[in-house]
PyMOL commands that place a pseudoatom at each C-alpha (Angstrom):
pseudoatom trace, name=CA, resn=UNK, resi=1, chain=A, elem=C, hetatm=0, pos=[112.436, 72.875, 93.653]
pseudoatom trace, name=CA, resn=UNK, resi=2, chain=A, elem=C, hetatm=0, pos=[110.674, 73.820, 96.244]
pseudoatom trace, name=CA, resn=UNK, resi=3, chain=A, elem=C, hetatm=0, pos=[108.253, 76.742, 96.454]
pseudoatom trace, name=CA, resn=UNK, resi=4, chain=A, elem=C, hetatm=0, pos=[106.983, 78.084, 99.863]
pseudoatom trace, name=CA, resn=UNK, resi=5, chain=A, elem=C, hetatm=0, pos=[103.674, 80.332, 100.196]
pseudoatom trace, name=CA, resn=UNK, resi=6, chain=A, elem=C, hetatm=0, pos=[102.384, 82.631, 102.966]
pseudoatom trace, name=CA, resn=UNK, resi=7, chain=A, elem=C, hetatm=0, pos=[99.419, 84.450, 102.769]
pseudoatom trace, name=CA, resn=UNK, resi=8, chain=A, elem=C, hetatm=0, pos=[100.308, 87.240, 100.617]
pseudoatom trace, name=CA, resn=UNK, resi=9, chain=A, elem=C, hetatm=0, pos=[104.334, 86.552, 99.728]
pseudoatom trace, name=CA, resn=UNK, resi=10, chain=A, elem=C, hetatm=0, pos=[105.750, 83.327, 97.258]
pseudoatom trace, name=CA, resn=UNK, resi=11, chain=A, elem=C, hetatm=0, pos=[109.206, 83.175, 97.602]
pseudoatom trace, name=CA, resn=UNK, resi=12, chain=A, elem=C, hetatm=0, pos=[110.434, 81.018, 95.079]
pseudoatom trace, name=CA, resn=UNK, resi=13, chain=A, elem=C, hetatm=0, pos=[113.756, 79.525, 94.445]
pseudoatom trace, name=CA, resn=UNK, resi=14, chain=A, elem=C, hetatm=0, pos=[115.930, 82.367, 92.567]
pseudoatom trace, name=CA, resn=UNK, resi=15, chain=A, elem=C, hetatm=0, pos=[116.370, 82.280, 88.737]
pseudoatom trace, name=CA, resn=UNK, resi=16, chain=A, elem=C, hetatm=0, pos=[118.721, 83.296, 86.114]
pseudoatom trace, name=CA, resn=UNK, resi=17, chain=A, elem=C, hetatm=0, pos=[116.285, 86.322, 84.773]
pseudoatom trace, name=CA, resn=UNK, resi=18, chain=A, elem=C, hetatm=0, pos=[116.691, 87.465, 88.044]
pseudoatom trace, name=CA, resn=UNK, resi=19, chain=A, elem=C, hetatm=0, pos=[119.337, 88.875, 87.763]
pseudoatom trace, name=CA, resn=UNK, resi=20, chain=A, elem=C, hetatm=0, pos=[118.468, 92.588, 86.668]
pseudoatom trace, name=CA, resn=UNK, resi=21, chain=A, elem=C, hetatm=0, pos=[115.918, 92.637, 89.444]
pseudoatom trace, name=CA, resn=UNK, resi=22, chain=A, elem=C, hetatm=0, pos=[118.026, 92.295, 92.536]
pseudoatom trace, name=CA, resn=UNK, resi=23, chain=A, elem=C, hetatm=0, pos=[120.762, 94.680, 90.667]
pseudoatom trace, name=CA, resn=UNK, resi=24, chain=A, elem=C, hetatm=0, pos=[117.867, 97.605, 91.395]
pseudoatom trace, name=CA, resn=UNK, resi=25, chain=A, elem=C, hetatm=0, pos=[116.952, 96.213, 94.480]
pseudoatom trace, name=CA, resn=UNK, resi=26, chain=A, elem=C, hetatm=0, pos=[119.974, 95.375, 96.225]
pseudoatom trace, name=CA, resn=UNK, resi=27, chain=A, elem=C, hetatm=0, pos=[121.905, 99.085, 94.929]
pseudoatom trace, name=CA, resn=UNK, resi=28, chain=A, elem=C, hetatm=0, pos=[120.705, 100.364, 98.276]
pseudoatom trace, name=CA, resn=UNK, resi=29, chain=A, elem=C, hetatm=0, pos=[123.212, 101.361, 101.345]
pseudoatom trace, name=CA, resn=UNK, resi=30, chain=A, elem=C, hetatm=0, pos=[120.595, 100.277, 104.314]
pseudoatom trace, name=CA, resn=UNK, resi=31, chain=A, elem=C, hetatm=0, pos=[120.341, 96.240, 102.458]
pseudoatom trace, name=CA, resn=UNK, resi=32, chain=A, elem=C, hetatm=0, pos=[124.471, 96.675, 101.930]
pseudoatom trace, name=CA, resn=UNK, resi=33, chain=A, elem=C, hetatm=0, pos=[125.067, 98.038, 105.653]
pseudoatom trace, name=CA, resn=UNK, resi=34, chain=A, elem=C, hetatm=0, pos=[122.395, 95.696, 107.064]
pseudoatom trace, name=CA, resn=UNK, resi=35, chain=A, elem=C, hetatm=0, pos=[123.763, 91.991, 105.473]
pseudoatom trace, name=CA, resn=UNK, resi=36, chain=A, elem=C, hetatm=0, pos=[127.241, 90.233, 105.111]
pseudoatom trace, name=CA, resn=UNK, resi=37, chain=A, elem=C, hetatm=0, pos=[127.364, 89.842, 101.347]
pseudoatom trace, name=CA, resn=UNK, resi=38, chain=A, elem=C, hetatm=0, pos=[126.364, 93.087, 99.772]
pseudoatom trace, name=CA, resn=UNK, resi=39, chain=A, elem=C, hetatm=0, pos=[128.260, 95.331, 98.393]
pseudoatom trace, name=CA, resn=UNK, resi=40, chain=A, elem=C, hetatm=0, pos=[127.618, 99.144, 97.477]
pseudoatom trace, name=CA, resn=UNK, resi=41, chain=A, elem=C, hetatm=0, pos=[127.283, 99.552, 94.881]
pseudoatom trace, name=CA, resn=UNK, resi=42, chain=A, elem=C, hetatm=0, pos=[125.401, 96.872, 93.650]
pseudoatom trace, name=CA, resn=UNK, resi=43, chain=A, elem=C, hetatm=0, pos=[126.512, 96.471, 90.111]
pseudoatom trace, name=CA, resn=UNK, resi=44, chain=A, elem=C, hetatm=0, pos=[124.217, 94.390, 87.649]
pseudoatom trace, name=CA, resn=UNK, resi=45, chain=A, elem=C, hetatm=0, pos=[127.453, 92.059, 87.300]
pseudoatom trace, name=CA, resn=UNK, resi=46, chain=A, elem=C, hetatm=0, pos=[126.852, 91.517, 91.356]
pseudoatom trace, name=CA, resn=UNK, resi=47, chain=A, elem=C, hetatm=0, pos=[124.055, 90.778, 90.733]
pseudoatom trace, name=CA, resn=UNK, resi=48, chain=A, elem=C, hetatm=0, pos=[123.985, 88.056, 87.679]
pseudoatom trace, name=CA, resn=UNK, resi=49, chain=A, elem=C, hetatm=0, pos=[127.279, 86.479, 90.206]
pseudoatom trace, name=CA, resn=UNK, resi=50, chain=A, elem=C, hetatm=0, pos=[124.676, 86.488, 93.193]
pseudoatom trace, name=CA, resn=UNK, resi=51, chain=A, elem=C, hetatm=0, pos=[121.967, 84.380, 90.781]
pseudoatom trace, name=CA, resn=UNK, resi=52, chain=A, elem=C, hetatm=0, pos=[124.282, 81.847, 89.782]
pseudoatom trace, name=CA, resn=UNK, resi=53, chain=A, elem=C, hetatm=0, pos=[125.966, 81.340, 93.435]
pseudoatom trace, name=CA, resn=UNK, resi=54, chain=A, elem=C, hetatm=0, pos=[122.800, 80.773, 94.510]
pseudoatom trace, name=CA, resn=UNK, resi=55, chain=A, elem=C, hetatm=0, pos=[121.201, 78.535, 92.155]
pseudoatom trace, name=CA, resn=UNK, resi=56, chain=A, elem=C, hetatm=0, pos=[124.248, 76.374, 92.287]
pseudoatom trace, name=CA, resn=UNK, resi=57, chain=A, elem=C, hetatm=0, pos=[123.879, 75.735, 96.293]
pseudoatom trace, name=CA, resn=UNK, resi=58, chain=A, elem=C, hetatm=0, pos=[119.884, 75.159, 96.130]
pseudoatom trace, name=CA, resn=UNK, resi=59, chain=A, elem=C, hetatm=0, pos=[120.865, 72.573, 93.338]
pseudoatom trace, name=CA, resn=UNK, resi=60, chain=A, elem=C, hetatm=0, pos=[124.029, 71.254, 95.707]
pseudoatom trace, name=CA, resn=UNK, resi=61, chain=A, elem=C, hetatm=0, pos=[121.713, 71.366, 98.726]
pseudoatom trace, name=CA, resn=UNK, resi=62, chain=A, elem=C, hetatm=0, pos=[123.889, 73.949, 101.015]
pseudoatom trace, name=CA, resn=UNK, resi=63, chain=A, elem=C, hetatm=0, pos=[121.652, 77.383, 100.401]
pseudoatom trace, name=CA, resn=UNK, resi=64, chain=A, elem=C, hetatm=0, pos=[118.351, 77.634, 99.643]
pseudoatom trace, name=CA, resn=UNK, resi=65, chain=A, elem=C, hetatm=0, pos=[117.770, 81.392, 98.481]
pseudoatom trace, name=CA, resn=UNK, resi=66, chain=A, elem=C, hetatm=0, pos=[114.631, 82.365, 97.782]
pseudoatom trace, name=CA, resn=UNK, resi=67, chain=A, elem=C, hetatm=0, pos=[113.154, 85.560, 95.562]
pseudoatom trace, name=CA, resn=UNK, resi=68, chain=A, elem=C, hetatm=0, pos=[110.122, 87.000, 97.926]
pseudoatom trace, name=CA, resn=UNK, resi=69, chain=A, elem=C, hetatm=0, pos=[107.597, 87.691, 95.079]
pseudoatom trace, name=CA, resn=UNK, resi=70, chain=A, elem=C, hetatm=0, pos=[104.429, 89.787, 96.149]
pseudoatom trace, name=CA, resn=UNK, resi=71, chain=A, elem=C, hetatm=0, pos=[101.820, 89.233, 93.091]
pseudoatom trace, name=CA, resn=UNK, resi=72, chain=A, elem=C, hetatm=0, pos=[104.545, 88.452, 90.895]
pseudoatom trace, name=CA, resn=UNK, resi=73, chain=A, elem=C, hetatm=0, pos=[107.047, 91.062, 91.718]
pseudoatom trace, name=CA, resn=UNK, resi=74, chain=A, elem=C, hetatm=0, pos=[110.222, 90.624, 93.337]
pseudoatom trace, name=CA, resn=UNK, resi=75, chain=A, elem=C, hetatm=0, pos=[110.435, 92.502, 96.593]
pseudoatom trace, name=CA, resn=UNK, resi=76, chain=A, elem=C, hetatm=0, pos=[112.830, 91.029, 98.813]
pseudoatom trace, name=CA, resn=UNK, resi=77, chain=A, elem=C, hetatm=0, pos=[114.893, 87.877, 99.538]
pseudoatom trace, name=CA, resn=UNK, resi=78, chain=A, elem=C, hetatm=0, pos=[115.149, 85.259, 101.774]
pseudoatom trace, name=CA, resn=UNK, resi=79, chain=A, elem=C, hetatm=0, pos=[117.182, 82.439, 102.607]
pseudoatom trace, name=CA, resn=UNK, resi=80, chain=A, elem=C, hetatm=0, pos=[118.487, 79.278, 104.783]
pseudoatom trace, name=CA, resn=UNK, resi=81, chain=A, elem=C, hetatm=0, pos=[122.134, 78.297, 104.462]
pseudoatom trace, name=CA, resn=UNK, resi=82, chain=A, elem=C, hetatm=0, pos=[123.225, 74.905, 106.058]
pseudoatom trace, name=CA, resn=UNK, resi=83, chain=A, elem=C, hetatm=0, pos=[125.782, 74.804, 108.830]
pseudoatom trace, name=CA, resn=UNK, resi=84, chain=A, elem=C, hetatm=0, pos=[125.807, 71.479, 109.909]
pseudoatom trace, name=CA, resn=UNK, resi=85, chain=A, elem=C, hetatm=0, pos=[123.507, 68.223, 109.415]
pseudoatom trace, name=CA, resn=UNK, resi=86, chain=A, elem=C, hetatm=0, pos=[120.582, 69.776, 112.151]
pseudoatom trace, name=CA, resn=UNK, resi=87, chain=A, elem=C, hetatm=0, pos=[121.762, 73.567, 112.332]
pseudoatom trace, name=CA, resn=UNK, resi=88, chain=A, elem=C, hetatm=0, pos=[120.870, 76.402, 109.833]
pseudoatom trace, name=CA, resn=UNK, resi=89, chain=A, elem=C, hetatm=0, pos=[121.043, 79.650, 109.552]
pseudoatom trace, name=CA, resn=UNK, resi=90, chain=A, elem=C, hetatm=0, pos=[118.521, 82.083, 107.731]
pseudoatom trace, name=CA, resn=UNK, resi=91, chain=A, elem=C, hetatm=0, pos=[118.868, 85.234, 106.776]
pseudoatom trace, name=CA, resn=UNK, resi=92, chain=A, elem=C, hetatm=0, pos=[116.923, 88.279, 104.438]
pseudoatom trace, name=CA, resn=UNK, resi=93, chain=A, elem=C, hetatm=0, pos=[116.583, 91.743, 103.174]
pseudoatom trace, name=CA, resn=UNK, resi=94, chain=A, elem=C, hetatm=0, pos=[113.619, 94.212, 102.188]
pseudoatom trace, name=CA, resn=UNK, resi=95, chain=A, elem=C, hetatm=0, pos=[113.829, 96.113, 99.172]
pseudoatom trace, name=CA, resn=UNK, resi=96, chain=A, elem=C, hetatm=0, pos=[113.455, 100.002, 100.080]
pseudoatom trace, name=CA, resn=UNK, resi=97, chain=A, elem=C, hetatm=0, pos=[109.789, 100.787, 98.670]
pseudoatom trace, name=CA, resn=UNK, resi=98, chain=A, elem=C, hetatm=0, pos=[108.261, 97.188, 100.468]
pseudoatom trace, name=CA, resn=UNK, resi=99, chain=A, elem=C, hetatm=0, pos=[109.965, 98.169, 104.123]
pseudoatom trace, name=CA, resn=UNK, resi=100, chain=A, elem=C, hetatm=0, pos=[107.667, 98.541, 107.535]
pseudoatom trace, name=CA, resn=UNK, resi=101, chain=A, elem=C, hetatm=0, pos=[104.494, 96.473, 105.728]
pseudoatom trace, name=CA, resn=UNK, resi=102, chain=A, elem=C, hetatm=0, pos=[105.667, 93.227, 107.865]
pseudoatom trace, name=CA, resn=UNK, resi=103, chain=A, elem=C, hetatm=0, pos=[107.169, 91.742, 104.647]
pseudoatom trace, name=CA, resn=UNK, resi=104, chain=A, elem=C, hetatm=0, pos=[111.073, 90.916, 106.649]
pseudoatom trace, name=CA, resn=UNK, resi=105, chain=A, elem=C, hetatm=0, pos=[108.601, 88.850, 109.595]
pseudoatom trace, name=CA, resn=UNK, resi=106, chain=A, elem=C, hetatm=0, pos=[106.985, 86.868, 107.381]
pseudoatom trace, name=CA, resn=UNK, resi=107, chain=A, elem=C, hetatm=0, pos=[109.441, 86.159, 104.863]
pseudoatom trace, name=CA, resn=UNK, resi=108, chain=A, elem=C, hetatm=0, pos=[111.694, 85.057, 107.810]
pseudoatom trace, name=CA, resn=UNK, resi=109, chain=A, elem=C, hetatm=0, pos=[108.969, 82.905, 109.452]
pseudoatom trace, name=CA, resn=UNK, resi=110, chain=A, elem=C, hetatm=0, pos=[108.504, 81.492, 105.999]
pseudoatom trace, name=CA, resn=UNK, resi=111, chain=A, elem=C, hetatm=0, pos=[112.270, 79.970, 105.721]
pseudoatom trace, name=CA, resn=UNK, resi=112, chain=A, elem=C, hetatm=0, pos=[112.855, 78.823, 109.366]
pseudoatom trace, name=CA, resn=UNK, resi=113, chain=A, elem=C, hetatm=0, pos=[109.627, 77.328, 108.789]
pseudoatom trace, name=CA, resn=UNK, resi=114, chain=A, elem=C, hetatm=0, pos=[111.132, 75.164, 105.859]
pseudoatom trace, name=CA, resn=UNK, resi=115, chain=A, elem=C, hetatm=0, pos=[114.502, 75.233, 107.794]
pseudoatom trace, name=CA, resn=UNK, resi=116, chain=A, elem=C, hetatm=0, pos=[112.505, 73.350, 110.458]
pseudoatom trace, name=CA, resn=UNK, resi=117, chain=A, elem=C, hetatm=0, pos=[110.140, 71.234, 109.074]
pseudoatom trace, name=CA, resn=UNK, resi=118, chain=A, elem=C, hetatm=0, pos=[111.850, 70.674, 105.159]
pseudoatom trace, name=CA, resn=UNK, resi=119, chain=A, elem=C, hetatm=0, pos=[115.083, 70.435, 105.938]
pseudoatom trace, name=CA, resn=UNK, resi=120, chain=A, elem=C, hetatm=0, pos=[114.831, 68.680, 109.766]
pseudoatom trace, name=CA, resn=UNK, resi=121, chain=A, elem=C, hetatm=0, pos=[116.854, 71.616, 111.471]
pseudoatom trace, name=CA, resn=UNK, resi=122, chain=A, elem=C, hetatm=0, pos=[117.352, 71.044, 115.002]
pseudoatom trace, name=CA, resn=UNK, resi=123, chain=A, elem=C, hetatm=0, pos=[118.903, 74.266, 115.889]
pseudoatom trace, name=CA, resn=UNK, resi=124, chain=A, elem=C, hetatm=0, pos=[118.144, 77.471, 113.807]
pseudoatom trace, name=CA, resn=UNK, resi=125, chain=A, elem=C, hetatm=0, pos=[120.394, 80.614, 114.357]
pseudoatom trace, name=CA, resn=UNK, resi=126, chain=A, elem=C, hetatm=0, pos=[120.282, 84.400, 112.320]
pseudoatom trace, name=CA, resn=UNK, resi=127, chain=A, elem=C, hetatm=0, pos=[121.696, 87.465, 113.489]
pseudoatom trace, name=CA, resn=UNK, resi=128, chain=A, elem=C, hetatm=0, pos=[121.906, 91.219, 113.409]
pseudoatom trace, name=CA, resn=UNK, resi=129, chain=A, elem=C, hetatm=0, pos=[124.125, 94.022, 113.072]
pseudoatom trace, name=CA, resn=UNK, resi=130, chain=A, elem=C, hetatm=0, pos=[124.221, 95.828, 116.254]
pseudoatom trace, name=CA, resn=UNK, resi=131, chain=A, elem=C, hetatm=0, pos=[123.166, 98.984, 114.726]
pseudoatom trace, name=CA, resn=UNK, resi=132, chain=A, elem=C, hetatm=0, pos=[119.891, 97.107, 113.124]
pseudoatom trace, name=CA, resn=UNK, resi=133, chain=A, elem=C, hetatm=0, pos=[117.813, 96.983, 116.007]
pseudoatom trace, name=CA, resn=UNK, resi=134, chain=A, elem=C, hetatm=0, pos=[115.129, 96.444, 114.167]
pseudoatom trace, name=CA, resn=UNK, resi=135, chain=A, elem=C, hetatm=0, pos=[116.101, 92.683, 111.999]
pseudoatom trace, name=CA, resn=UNK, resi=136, chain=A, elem=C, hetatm=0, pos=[116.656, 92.143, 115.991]
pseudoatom trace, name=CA, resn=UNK, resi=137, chain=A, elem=C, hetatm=0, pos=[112.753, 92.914, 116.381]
pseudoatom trace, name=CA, resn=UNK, resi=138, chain=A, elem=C, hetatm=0, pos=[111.718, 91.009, 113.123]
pseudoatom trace, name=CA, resn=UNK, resi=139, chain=A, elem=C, hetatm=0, pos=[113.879, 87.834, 114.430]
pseudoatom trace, name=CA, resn=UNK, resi=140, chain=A, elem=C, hetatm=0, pos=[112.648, 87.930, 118.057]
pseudoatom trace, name=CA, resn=UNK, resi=141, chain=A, elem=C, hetatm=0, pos=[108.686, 87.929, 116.420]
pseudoatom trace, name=CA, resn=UNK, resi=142, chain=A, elem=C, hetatm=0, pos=[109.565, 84.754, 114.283]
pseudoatom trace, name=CA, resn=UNK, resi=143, chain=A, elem=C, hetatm=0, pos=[110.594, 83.670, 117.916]
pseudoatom trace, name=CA, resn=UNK, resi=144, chain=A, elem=C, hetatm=0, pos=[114.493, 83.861, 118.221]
pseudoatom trace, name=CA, resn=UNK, resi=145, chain=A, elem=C, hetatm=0, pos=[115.700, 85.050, 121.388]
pseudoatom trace, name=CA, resn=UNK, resi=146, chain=A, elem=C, hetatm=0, pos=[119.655, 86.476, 121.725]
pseudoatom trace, name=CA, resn=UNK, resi=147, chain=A, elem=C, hetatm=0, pos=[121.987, 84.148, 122.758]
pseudoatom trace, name=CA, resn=UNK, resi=148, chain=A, elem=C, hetatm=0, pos=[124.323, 86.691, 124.486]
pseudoatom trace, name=CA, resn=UNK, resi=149, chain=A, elem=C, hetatm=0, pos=[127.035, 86.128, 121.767]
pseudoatom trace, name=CA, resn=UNK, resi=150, chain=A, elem=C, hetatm=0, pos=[128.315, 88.866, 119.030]
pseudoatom trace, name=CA, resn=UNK, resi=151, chain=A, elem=C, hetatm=0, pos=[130.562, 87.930, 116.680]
pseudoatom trace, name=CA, resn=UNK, resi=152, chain=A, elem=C, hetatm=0, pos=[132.445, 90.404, 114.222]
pseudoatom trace, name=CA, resn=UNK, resi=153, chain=A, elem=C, hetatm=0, pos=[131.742, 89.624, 111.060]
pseudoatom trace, name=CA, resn=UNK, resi=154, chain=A, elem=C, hetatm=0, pos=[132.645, 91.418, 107.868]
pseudoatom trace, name=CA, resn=UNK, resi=155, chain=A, elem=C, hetatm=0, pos=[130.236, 93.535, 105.955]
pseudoatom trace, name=CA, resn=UNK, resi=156, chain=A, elem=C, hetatm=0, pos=[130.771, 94.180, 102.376]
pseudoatom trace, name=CA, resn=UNK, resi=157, chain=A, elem=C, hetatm=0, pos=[128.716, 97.158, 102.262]
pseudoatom trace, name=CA, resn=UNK, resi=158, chain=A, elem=C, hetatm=0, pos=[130.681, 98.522, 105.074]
pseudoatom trace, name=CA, resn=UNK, resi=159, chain=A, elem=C, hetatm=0, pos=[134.143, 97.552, 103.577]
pseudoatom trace, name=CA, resn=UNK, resi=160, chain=A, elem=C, hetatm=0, pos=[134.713, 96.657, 107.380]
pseudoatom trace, name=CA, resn=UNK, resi=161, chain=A, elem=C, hetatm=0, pos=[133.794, 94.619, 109.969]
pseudoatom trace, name=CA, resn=UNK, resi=162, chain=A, elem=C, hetatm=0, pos=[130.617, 94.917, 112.173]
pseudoatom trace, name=CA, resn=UNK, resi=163, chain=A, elem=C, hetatm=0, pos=[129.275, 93.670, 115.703]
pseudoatom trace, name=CA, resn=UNK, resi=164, chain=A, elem=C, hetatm=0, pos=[126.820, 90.805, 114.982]
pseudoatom trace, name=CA, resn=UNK, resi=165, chain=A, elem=C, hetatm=0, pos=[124.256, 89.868, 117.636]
pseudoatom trace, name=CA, resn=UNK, resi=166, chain=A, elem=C, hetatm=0, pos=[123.559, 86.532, 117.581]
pseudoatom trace, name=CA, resn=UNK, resi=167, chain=A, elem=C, hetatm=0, pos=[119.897, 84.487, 118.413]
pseudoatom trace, name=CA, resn=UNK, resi=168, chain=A, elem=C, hetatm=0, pos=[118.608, 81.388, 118.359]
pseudoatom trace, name=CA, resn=UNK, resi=169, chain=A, elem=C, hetatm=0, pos=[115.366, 80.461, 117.366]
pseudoatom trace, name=CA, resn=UNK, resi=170, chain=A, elem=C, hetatm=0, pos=[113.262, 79.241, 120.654]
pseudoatom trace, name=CA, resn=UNK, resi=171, chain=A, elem=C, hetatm=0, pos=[111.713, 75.625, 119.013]
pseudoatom trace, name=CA, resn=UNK, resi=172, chain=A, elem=C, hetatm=0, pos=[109.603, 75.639, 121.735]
pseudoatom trace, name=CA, resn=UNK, resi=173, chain=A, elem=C, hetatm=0, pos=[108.190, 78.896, 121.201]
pseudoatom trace, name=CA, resn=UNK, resi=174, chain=A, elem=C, hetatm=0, pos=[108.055, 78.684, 117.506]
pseudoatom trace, name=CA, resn=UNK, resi=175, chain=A, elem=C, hetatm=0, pos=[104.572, 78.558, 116.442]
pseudoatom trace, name=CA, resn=UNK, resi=176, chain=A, elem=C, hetatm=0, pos=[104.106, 77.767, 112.881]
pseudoatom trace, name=CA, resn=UNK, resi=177, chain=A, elem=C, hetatm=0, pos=[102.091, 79.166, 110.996]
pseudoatom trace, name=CA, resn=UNK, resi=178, chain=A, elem=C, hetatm=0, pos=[99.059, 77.237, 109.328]
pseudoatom trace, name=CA, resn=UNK, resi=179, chain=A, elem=C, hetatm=0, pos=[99.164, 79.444, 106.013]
pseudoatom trace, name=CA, resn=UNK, resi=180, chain=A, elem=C, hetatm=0, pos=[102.756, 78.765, 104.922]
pseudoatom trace, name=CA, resn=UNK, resi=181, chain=A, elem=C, hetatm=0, pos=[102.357, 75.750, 102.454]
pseudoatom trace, name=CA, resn=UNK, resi=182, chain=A, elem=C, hetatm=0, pos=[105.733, 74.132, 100.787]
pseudoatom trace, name=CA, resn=UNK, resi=183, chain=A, elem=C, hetatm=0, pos=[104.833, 73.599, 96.705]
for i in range(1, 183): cmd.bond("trace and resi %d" % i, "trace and resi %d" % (i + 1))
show_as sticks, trace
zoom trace
């Protein structure tokens, strides 16, 4: 399992006990608006269904979901999900009380850091809901750049779907940074 470390966050892989944790966290209407998978509410069965999806594909090798811990305490999450053998596609969330301290940027260069250098990802995409310019800001820092493409894609906090911009991360422009360390 593989543990990655910035210079304040850990994000670790997600665990069972978990569970109760992102049930408080994720029972917010800006994380269910903002992300594809989250409904709202967010019920503490949600949230023990989320745990165990997500351990499963770090185990199978297809999501790697990780708990963003900030001296010990869950704060946020943040993940890379494989779309192909060199393409990946990260994405995150900020619990409410952690929001505008920089946490999204460098939990985001923390995964397409291990998207690019642990997993051998040639091509690293995210995206945004149109109405969230500011995962667009977040994503464009890490050093994605917009593609030009939206996509519609559904929103289960919405109950609908929502306009997606999509970016690509820049590998040339993608500076790494020297205090992430893989454990």
């Amino acid at each position: 399992m593989t543990t990655i470390k910035t210079g304040r966050l850990t994000l670790r892989p997600i665990e069972a006990s978990d569970a109760a944790r992102f049930a408080t966290l994720c029972n917010d209407i800006d994380i269910a608006r903002n992300t594809a998978r989250v409904p709202h509410p967010y019920t503490p069965k949600d949230a023990y269904l989320f745990v165990e999806l997500m351990m499963k594909a770090f185990r199978d090798g297809t999501e790697y979901a990780f708990a963003v811990c900030e001296e010990g305490e869950i704060i946020a999450c943040a993940g890379v999900m494989a779309l192909g053998e060199k393409t990946s596609e990260i994405g995150y969330w900020v619990g409410a009380g952690y929001r505008g301290r920089g946490v999204a940027t460098q939990a985001a260069r923390a995964v397409t850091q291990f998207a690019v250098d642990k997993l051998g990802a040639g091509e690293v995409l995210s995206g945004h809901f149109k109405d969230n310019p500011t995962s667009g800001r977040v994503l464009q820092k890490v050093g994605f750049r917009p593609t030009g493409e939206t996509e519609w894609i559904m929103s289960a906090g919405r109950g609908e779907k929502a306009e997606s911009l999509r970016l690509s991360l820049d590998l040339s422009a993608f500076e790494r940074d020297s205090d992430i360390r893989f454990a």
